[in-house]
TIDO-727667 format. One record per residue (C-alpha): residue number from 1; residue in one letter; z, y, x. Coordinates in nm, 3 decimals. Example, Ala and Ser with C-alpha at 12.3 -4.5 7.8 and 13.67 -1.06 7.14 Angstrom:
REM TIDO-727667
{i:1; aa:a; c3:0.780; c2:-0.450; c1:1.230} .
{i:2; aa:s; c3:0.714; c2:-0.106; c1:1.367} .
//
This chain:
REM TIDO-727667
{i:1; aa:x; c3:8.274; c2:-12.783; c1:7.549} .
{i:2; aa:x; c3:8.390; c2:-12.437; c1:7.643} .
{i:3; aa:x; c3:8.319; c2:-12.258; c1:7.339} .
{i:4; aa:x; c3:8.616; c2:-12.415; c1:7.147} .
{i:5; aa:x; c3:8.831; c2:-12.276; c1:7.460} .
{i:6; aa:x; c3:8.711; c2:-11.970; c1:7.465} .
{i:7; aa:x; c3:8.760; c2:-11.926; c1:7.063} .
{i:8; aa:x; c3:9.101; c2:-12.053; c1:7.137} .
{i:9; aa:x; c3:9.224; c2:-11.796; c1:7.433} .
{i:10; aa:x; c3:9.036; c2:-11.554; c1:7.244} .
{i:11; aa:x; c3:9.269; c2:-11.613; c1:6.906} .
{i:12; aa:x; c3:9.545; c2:-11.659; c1:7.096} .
{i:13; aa:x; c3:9.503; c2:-11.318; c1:7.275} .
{i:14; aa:x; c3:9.431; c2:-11.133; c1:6.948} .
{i:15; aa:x; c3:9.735; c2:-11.316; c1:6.784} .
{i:16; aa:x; c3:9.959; c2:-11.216; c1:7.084} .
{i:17; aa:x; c3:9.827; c2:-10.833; c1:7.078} .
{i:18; aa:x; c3:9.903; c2:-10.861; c1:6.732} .
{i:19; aa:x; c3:10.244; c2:-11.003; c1:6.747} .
{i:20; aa:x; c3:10.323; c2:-10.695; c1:7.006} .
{i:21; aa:x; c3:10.154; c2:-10.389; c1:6.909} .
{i:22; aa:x; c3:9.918; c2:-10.405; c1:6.636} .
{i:23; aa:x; c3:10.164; c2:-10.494; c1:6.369} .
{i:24; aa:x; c3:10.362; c2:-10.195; c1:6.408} .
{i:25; aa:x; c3:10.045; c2:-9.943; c1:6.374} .
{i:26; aa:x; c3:9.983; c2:-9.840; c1:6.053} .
{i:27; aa:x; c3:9.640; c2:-9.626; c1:6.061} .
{i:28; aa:x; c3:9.435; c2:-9.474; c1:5.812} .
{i:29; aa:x; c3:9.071; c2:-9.311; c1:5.829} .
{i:30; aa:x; c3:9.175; c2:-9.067; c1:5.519} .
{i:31; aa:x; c3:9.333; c2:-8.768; c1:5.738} .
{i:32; aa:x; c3:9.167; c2:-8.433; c1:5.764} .
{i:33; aa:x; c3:9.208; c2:-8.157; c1:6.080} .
{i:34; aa:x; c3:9.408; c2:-7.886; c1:5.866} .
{i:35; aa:x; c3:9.551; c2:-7.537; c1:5.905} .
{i:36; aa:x; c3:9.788; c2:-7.277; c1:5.691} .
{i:37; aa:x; c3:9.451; c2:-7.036; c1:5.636} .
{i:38; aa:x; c3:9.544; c2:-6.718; c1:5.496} .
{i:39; aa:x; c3:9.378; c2:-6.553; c1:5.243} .
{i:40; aa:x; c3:9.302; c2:-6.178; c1:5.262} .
{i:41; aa:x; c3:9.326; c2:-5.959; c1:4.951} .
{i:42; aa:x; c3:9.403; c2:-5.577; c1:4.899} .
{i:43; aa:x; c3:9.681; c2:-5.437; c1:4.747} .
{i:44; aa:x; c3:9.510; c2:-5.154; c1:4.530} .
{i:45; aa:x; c3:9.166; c2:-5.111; c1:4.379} .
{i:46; aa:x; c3:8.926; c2:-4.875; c1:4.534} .
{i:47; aa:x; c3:8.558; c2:-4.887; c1:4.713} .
{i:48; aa:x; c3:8.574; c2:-5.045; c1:5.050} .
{i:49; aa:x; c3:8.468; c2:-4.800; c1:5.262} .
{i:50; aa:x; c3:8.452; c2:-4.997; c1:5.623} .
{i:51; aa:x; c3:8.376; c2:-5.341; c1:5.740} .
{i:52; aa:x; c3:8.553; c2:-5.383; c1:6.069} .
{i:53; aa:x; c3:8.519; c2:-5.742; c1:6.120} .
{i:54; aa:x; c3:8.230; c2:-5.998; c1:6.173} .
{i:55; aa:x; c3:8.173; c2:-6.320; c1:6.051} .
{i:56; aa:x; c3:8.350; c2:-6.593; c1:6.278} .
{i:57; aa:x; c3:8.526; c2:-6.305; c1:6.525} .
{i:58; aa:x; c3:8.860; c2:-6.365; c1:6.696} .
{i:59; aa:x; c3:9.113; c2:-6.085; c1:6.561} .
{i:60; aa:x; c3:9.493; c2:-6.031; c1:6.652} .
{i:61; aa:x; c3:9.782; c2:-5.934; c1:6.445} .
{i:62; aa:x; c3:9.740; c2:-5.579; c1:6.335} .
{i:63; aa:x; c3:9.416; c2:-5.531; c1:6.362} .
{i:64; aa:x; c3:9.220; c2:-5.315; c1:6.141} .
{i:65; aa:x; c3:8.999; c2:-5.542; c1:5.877} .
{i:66; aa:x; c3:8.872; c2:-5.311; c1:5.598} .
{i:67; aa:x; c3:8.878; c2:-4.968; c1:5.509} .
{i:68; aa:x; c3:8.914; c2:-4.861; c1:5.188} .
{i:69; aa:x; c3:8.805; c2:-4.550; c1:5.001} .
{i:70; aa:x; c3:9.150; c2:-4.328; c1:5.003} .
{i:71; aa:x; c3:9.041; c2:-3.989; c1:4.891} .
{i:72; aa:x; c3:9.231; c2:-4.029; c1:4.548} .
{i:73; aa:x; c3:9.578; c2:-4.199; c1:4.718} .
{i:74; aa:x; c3:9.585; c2:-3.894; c1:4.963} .
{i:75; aa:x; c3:9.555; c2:-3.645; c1:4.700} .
{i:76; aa:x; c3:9.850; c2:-3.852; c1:4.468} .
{i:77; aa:x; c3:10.050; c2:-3.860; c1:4.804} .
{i:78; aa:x; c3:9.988; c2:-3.481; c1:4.841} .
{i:79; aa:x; c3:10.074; c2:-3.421; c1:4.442} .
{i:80; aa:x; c3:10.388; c2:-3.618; c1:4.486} .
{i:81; aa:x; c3:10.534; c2:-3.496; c1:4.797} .
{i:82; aa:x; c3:10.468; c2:-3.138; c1:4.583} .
{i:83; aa:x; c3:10.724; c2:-3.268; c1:4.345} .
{i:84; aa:x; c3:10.948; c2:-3.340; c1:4.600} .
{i:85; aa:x; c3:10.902; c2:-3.014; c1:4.768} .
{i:86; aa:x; c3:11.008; c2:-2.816; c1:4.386} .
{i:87; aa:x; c3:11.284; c2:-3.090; c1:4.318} .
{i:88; aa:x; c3:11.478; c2:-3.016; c1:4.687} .
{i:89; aa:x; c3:11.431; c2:-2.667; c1:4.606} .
{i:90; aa:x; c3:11.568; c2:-2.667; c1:4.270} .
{i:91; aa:x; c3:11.890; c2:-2.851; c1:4.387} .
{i:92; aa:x; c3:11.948; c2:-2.625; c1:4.710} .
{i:93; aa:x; c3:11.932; c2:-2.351; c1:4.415} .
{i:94; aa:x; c3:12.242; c2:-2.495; c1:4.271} .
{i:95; aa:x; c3:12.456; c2:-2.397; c1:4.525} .
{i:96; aa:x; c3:12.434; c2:-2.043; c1:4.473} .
{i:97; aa:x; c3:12.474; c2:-2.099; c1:4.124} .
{i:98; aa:x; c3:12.784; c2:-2.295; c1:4.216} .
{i:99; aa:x; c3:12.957; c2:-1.974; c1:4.406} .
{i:100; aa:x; c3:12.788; c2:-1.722; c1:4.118} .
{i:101; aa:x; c3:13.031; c2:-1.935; c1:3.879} .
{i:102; aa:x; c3:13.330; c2:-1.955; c1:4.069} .
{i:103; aa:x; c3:13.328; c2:-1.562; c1:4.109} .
{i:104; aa:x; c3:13.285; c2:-1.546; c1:3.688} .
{i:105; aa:x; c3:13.537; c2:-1.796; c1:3.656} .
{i:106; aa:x; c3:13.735; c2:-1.558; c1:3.904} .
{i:107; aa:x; c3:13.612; c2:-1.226; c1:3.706} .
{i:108; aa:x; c3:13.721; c2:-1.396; c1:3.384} .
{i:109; aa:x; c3:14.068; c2:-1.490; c1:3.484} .
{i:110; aa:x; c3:14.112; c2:-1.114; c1:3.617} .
{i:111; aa:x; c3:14.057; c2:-1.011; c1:3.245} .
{i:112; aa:x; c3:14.288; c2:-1.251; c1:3.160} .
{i:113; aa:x; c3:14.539; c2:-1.141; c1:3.388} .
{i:114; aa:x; c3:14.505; c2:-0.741; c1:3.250} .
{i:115; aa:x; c3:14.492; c2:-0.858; c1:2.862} .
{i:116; aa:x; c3:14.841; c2:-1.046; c1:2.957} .
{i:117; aa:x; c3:14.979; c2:-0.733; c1:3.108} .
{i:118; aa:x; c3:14.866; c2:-0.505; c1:2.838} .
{i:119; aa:x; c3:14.956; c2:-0.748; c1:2.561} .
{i:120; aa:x; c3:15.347; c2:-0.689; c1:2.716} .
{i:121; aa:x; c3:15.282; c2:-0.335; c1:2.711} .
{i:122; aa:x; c3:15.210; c2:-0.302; c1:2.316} .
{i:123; aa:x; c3:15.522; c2:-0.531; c1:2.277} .
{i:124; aa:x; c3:15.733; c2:-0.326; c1:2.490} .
{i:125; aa:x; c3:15.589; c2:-0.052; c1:2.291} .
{i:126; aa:x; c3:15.591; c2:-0.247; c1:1.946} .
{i:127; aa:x; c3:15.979; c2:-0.274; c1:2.003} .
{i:128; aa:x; c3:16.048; c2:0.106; c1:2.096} .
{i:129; aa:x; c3:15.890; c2:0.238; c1:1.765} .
{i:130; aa:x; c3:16.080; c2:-0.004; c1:1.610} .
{i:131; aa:x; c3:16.431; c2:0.105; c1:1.710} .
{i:132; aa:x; c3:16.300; c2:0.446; c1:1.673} .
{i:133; aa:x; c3:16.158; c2:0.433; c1:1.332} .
{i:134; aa:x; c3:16.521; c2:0.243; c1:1.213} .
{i:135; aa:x; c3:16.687; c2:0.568; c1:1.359} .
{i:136; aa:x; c3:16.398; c2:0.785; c1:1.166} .
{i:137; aa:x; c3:16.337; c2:0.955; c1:1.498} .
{i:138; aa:x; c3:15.967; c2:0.818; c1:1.539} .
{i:139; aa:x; c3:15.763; c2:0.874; c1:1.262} .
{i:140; aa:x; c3:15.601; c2:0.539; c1:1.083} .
{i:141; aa:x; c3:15.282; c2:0.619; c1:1.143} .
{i:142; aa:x; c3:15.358; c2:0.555; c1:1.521} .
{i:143; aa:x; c3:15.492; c2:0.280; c1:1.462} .
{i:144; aa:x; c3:15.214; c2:0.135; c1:1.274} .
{i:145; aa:x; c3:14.989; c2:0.216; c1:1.557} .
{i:146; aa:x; c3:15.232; c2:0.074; c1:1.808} .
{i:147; aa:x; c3:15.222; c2:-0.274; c1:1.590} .
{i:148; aa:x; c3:14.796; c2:-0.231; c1:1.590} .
{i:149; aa:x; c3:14.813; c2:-0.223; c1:1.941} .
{i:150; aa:x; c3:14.998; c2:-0.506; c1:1.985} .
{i:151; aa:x; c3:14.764; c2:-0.719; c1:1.746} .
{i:152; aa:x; c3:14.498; c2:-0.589; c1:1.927} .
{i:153; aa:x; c3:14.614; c2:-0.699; c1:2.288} .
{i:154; aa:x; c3:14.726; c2:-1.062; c1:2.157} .
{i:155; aa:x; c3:14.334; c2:-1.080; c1:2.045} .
{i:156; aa:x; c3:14.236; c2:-0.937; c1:2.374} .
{i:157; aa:x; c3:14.403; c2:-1.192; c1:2.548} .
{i:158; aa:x; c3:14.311; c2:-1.486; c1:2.339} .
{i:159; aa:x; c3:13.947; c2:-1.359; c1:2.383} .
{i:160; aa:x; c3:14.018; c2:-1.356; c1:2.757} .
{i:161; aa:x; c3:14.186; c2:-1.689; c1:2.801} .
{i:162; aa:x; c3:13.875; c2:-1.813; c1:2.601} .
{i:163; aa:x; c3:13.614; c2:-1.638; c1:2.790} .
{i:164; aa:x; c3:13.806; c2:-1.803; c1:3.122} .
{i:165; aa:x; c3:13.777; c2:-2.167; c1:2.950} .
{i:166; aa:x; c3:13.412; c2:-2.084; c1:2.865} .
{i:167; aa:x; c3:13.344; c2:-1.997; c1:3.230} .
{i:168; aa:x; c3:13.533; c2:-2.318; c1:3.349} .
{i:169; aa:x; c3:13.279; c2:-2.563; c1:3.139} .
{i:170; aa:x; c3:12.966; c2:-2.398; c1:3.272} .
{i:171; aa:x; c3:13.091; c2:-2.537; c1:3.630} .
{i:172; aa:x; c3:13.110; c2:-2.822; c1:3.514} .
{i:173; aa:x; c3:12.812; c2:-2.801; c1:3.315} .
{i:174; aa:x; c3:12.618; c2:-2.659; c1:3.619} .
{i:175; aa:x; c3:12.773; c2:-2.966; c1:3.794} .
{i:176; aa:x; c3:12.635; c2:-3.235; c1:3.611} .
{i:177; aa:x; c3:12.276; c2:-3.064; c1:3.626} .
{i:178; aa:x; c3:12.332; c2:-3.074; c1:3.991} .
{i:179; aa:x; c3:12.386; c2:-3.442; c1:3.941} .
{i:180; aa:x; c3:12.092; c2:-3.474; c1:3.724} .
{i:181; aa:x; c3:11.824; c2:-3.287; c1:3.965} .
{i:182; aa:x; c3:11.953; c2:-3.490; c1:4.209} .
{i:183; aa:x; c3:11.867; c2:-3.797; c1:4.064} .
{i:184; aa:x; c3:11.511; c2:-3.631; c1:3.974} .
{i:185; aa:x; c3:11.514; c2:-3.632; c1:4.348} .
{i:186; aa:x; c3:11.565; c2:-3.921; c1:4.403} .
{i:187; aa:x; c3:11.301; c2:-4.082; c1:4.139} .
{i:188; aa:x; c3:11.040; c2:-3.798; c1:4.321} .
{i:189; aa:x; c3:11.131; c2:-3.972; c1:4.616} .
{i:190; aa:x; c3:11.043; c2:-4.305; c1:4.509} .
{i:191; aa:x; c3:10.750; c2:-4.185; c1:4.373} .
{i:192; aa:x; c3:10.642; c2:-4.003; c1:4.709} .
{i:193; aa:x; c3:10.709; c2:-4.358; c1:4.852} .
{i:194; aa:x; c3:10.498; c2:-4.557; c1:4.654} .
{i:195; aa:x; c3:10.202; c2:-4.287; c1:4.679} .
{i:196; aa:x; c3:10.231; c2:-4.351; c1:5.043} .
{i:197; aa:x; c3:10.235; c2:-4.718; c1:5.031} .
{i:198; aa:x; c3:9.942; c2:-4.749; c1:4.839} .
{i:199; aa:x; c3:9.766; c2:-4.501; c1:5.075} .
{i:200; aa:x; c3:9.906; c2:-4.699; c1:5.345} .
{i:201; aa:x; c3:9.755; c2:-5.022; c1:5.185} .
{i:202; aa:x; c3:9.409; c2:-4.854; c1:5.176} .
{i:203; aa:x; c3:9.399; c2:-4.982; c1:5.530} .
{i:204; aa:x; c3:9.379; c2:-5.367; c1:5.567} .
{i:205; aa:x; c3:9.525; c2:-5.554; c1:5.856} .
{i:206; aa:x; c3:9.507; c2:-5.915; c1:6.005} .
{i:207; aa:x; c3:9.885; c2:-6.076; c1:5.925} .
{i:208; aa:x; c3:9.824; c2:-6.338; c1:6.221} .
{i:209; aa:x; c3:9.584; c2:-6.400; c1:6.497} .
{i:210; aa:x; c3:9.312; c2:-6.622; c1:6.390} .
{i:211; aa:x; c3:8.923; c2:-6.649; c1:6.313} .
{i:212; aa:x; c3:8.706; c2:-6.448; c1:6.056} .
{i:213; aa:x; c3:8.577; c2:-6.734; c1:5.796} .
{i:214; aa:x; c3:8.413; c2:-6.672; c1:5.483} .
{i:215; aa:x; c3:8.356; c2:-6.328; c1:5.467} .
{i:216; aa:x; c3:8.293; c2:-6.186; c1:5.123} .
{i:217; aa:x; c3:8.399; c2:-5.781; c1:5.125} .
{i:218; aa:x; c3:8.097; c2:-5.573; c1:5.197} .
{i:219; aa:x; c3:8.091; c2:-5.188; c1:5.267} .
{i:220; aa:x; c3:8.039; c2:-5.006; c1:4.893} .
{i:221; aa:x; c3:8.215; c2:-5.313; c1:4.688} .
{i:222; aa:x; c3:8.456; c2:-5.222; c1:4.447} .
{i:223; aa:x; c3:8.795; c2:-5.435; c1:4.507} .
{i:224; aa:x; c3:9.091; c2:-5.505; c1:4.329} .
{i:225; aa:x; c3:9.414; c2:-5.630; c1:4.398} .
{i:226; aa:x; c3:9.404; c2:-6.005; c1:4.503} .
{i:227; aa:x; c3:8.992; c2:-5.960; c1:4.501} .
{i:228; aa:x; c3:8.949; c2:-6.237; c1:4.817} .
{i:229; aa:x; c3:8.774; c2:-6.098; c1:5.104} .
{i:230; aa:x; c3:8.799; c2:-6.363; c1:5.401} .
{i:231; aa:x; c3:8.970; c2:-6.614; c1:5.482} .
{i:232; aa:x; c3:9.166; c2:-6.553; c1:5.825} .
{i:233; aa:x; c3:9.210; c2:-6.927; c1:6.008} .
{i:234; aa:x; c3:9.526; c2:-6.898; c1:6.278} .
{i:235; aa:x; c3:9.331; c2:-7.128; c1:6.548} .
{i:236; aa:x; c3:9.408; c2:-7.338; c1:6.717} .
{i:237; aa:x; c3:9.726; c2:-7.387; c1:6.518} .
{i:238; aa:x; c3:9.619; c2:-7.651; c1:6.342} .
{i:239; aa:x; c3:9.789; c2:-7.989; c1:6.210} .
{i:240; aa:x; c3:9.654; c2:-8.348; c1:6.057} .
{i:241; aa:x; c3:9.674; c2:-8.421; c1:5.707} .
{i:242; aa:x; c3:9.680; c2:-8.760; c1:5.678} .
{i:243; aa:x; c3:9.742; c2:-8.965; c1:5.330} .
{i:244; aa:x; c3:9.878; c2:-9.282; c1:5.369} .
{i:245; aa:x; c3:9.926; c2:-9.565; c1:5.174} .
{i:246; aa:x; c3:10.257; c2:-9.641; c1:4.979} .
{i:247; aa:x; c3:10.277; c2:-9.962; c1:5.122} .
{i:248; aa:x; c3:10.233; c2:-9.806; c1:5.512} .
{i:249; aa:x; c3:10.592; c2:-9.576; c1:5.478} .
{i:250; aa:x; c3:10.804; c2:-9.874; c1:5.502} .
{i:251; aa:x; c3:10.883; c2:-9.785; c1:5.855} .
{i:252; aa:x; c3:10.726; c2:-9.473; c1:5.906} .
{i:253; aa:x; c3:10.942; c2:-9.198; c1:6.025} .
{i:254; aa:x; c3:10.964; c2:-8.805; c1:6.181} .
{i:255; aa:x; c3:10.921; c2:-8.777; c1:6.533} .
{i:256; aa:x; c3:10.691; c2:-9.121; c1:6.578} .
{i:257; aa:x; c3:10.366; c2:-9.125; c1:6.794} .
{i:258; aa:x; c3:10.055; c2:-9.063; c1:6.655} .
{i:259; aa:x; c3:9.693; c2:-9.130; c1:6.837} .
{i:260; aa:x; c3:9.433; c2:-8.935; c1:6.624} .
{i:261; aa:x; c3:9.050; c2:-8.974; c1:6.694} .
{i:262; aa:x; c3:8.838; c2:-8.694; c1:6.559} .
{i:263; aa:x; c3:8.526; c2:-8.806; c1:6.425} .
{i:264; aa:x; c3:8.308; c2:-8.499; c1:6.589} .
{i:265; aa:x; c3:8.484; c2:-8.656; c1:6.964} .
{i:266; aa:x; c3:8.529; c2:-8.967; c1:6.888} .
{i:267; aa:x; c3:8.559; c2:-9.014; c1:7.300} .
{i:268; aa:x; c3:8.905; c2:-8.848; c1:7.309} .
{i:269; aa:x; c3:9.194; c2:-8.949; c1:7.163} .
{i:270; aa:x; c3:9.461; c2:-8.679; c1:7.056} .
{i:271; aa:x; c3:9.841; c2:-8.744; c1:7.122} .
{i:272; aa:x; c3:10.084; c2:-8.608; c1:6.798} .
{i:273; aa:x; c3:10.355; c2:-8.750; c1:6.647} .
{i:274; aa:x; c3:10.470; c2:-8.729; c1:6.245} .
{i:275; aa:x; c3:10.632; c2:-8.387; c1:6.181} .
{i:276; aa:x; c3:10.702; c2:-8.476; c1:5.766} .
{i:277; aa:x; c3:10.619; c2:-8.597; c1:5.445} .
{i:278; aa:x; c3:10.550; c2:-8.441; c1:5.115} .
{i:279; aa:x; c3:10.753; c2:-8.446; c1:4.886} .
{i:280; aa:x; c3:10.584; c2:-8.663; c1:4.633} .
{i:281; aa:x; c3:10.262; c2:-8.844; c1:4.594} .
{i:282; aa:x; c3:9.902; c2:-8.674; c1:4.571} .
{i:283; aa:x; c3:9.856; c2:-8.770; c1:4.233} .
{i:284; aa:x; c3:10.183; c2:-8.558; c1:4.097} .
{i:285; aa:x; c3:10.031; c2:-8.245; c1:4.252} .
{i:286; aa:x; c3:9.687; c2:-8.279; c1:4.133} .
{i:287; aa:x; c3:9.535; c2:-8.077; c1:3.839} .
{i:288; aa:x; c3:9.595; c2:-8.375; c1:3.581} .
{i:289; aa:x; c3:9.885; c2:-8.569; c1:3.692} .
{i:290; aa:x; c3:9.834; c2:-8.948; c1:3.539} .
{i:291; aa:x; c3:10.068; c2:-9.045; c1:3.217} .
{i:292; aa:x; c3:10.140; c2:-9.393; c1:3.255} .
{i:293; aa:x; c3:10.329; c2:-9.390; c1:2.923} .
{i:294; aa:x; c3:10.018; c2:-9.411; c1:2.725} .
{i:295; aa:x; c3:10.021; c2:-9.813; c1:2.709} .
{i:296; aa:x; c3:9.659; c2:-9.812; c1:2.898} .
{i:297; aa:x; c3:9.864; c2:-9.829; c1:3.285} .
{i:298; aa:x; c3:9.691; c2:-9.995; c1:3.544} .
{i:299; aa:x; c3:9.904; c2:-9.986; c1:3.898} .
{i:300; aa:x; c3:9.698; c2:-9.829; c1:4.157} .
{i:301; aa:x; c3:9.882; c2:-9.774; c1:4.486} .
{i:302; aa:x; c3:9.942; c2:-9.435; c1:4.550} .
{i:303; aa:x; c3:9.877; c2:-9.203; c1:4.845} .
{i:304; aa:x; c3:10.131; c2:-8.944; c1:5.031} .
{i:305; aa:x; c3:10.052; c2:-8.696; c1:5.238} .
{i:306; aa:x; c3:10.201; c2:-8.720; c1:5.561} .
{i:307; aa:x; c3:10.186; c2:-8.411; c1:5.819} .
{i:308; aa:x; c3:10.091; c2:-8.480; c1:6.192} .
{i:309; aa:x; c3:10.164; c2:-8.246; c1:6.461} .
{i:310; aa:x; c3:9.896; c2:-8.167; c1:6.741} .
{i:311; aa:x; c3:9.994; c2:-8.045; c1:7.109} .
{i:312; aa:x; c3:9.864; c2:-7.643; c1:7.117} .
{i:313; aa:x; c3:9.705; c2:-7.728; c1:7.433} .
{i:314; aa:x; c3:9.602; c2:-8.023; c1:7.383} .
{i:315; aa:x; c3:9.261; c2:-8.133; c1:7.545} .
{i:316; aa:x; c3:9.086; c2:-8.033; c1:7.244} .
{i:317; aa:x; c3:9.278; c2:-7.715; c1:7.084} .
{i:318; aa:x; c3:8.987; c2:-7.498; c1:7.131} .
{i:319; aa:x; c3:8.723; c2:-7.694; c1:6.933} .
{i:320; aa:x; c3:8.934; c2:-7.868; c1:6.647} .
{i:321; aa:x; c3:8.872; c2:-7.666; c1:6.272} .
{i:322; aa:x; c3:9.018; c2:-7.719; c1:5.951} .
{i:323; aa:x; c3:8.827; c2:-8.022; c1:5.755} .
{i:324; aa:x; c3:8.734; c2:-8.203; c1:6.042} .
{i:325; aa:x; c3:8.779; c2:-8.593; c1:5.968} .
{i:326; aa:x; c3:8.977; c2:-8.788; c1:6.176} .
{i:327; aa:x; c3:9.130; c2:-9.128; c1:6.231} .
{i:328; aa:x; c3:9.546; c2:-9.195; c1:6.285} .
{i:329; aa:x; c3:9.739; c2:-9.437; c1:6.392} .
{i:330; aa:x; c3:10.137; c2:-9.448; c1:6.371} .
{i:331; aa:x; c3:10.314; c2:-9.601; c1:6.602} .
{i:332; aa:x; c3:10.640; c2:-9.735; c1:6.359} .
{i:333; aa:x; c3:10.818; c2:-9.908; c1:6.639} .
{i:334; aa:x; c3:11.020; c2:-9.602; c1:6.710} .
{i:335; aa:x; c3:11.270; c2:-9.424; c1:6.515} .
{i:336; aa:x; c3:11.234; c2:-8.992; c1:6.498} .
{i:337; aa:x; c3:11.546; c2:-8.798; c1:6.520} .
{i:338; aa:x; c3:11.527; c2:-8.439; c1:6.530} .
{i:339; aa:x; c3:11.691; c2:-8.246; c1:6.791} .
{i:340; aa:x; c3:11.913; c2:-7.985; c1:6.856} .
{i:341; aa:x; c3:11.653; c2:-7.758; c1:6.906} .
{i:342; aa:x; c3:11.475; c2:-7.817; c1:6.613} .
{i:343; aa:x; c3:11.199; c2:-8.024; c1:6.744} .
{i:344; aa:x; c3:11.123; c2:-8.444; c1:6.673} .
{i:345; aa:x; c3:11.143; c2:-8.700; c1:6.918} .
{i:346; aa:x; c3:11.118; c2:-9.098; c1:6.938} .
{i:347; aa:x; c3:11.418; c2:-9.320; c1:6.998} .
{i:348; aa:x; c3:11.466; c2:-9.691; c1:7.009} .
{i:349; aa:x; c3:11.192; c2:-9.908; c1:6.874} .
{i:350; aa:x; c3:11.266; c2:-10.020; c1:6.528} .
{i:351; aa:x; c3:11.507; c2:-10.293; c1:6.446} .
{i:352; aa:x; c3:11.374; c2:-10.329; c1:6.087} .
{i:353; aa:x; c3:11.073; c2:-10.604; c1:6.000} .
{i:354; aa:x; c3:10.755; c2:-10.415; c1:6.104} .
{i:355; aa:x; c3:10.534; c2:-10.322; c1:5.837} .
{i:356; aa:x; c3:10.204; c2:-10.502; c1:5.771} .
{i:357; aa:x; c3:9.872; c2:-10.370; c1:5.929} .
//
């Protein structure tokens, strides 16, 4: 006689758990432990010539990684900061040039300057002889010579004003290879710059603070650039990836609680709440998306991937790693706003129908 009483306050206290809190969770056991691992790769090809780091071991920003062979950088950094060394020296040169050519320019204008003056004397002269050849006092033959040495000063003086011109274009000839070494210079520079950034690359340093994990350079390997040599994980800054459903997102929203159970402690239960969503479904980012125009379709629901956030020190922030499985449950009674400080919190409980569990 009891057991139909107990069955009843039994359904009757599942129905009303139900009817308060169960039918707004929305859980799902595919979710993974995840983390933004970065991938370590050199810049330039060469022998790695140290191994700083061990397997597993806990490194900060900046610190020294690999070592790579950097004989033949240092001698291309020493070759181009040569170049630089004749190029500054070659355009410092042109500054003497530049006062050598104003004093010709100023030597050739003095010559034009005495042709003008002598070219006035023959024409002073020109026109004596010729008032004193009309009177027959002067003989012709001076007067012939007085007329040749006019001609001759009007050529003098053109030469002059010519050699004056000529002088004036090699400034600005000299200017414009000033102008040109310069920008040698510059592209020496550059040069000099990129020598030292690949010398400066020869010497491989942690980006973040994080874990050693999969170690693959070894001391004598030959390397090139984007050759993977570990894997750097920034614990414990890590996140849950957790694909829901379609159907679940009716009412799921940023900023809403989250309980997660890890599967390797499945005693403790982790407090998050949603951060975001992708932006599409797992299937349109996978390596062959499906075509459903193809007249074979079949609807399958679809999955998104929906990002969790974990407290950093959270009861277990020390032991969680990336690919660790875990089980979440959303709380979709609550609406997520974010604030003014950039961060996601819970509001009011939903107004909406709740979503189905």
């Amino acid at each position: 006689m009891l057991l139909p009483a107990l069955l009843l306050a039994a359904g009757a206290y599942w129905g009303w758990q139900w009817w308060r809190d169960w039918r707004f969770l929305q859980s799902t056991d595919d979710a993974y432990i995840a983390s933004d691992i970065s991938l370590i790769s050199p810049k330039i090809e060469g022998y790695i010539k140290e191994v700083r780091v061990e397997e597993n071991q806990h490194v900060t920003s900046g610190q020294v990684l690999f070592v790579i062979d950097d004989s033949d950088f240092a001698a291309k950094v020493a070759q181009a900061s040569a170049a630089v060394a004749s190029e500054e020296a070659m355009v410092a040169t042109f500054a003497t040039r530049h006062d050598y050519q104003l004093a010709m320019i100023n030597q050739a204008a003095a010559a034009t300057h005495s042709a003008e003056a002598e070219v006035n004397r023959a024409n002073l002269d020109q026109q004596r002889y010729v008032a004193l050849a009309t009177s027959e006092i002067a003989t012709k033959q001076r007067y012939e010579t007085a007329a040749a040495d006019a001609t001759k000063a009007a050529a003098n003086l053109l030469r002059a004003q010519a050699a004056l011109e000529a002088e004036k274009q090699q400034l600005a000839v000299l200017d414009a290879q000033k102008r040109e070494e310069e920008a040698r210079l510059l592209q020496t520079r550059a040069t000099l710059r990129l020598a030292q950034n690949d010398l400066d690359n020869t010497v491989i340093r942690a980006p973040v603070d994080g874990i050693v994990g999969n170690r693959a350079g070894q001391t004598g390997q030959y390397v090139k650039p984007g050759t993977q040599l570990l894997s750097l994980v920034p614990l414990p800054r890590v996140y849950v990836t957790a694909n829901f459903k379609e159907t679940q997102l009716t009412l799921m929203r940023p900023g809403q609680p989250v309980q997660v159970s890890v599967d390797a402690y499945p005693d403790r239960v982790i407090e998050g709440h949603v951060e975001s969503f992708a932006p599409a479904s797992g299937a349109e980012f996978s390596l062959l998306p499906p075509d459903n125009a193809t007249g074979n379709f079949t609807k399958i629901v679809q999955r998104v991937p929906v990002r969790i956030s974990l407290p950093a020190n959270g009861p277990l922030s020390s032991l969680l790693r990336p690919g660790l499985s875990v089980v979440v449950s959303v709380d979709t009674r609550r609406e997520g706003v974010a604030t003014a400080e950039g961060g996601i919190v819970g509001t009011a409980e939903a107004k909406t129908a709740p979503a189905s569990k």
